[in-house]
VEXDREN-2710 file (C-alpha; in Angstrom, 1 decimal):
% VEXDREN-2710
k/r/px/py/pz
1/UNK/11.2/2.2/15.9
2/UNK/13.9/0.2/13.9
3/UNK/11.6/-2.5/12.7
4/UNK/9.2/0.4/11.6
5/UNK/11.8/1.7/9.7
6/UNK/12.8/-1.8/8.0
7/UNK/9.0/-2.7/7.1
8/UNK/9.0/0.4/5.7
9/UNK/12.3/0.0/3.5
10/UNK/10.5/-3.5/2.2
11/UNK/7.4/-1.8/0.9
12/UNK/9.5/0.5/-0.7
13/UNK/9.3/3.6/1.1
14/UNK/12.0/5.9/0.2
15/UNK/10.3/9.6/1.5
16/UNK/6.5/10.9/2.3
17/UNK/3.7/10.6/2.2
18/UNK/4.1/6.6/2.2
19/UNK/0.7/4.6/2.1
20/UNK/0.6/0.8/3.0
21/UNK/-2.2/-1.2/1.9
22/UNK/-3.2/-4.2/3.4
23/UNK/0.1/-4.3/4.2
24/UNK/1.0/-5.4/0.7
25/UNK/0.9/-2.7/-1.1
26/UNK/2.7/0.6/-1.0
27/UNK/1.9/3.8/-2.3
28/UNK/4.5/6.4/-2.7
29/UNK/3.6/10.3/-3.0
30/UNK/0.3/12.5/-3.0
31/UNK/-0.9/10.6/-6.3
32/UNK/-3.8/11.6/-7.5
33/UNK/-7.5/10.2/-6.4
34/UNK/-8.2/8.1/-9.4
35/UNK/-4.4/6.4/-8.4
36/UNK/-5.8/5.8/-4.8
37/UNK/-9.2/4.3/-5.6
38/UNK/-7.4/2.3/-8.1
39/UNK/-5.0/0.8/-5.6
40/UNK/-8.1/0.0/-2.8
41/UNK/-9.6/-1.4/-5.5
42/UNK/-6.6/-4.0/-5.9
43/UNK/-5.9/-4.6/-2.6
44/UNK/-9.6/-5.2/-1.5
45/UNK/-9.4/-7.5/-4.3
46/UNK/-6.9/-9.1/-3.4
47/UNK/-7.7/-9.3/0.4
48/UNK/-11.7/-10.7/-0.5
49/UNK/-11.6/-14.7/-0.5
50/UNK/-13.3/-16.0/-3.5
51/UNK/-15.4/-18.2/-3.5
52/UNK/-16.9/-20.5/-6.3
END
């Protein structure tokens, strides 16, 4: 339970509701739909190898 709590301190978790994306990104607080798709958005983006 103590390493939960640490990886949770480095994405910057400080209360809830706490979201991790692709465990890069964090999401604090009931944020608003548009805020969520925005941040899948990123880290899909950012999780999709390019290619080219």
């Amino acid at each position: 339970m103590q390493a939960d709590f640490r990886a949770a301190r480095r994405y910057g978790a400080t209360g809830v509701p706490f979201f991790v994306l692709n465990r890069a990104y964090g999401l604090s607080g009931a944020q608003p739909a548009d805020t969520f798709l925005s941040a899948l958005r990123t880290a899909h983006a950012d999780a999709t190898p390019t290619t080219g």
